[in-house]
C-alpha positions as CSV (number, residue, x, y, z in Angstrom):
1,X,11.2,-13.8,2.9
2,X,8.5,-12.5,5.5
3,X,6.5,-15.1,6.8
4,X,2.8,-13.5,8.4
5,X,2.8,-14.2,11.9
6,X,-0.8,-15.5,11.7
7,X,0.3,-17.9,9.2
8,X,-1.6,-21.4,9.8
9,X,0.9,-24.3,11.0
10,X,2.2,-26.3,8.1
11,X,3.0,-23.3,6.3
12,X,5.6,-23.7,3.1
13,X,8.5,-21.2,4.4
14,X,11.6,-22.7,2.0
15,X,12.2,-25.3,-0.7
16,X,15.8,-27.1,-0.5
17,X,17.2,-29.4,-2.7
18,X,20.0,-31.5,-1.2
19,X,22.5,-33.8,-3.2
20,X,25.8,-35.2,-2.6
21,X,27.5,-36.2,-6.0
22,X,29.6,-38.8,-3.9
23,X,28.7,-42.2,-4.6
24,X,27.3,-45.1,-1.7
25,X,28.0,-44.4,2.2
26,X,29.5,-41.0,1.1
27,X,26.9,-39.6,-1.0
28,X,24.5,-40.0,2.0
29,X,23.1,-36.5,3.6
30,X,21.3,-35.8,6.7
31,X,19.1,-32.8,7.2
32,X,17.8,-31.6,10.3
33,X,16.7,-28.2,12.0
34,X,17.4,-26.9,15.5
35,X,15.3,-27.8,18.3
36,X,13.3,-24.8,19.6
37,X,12.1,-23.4,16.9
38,X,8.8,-23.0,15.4
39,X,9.8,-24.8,12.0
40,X,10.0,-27.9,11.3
41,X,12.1,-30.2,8.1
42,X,9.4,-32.4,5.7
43,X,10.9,-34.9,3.2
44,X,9.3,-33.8,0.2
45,X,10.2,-36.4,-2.6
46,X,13.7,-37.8,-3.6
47,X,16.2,-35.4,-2.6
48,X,13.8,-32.3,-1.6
49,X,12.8,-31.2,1.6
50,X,10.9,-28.1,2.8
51,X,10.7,-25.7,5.9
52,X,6.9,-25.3,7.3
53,X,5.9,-23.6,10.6
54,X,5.5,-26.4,13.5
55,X,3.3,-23.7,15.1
56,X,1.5,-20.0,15.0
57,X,4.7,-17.6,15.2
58,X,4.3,-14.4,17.6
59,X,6.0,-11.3,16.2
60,X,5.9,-10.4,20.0
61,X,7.9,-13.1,21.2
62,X,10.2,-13.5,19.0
63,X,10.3,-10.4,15.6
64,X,12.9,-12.7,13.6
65,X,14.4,-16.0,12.7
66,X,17.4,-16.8,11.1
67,X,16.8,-19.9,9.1
């Protein structure tokens, strides 16, 4: 989806739902994002997280992300 590039900071980008069915130590997940871009992960509630924008994005700079 397009994102405005004078989107505010904090900025709702994606929803993700994350779940391993495995029980104890293997059912554990990890989420991160790449350094060195202008999103950043939130823990939402439970097993949900979402994208936001860490920062204004500048169509000039940079025309696309691959998230």
């Amino acid at each position: 989806s397009e994102i405005s590039e004078d989107a505010p900071s904090g900025t709702v980008v994606a929803l993700l739902h994350v779940q391993d069915r495995d029980s104890a130590a293997n059912g554990e997940v990890r989420c991160s994002i790449d350094e060195g871009v202008p999103f950043r992960l939130e823990k939402s509630f439970d097993d949900y997280y979402r994208v936001v924008t860490a920062r204004e994005l500048d169509r000039e700079q940079v025309s696309e992300y691959n998230v």
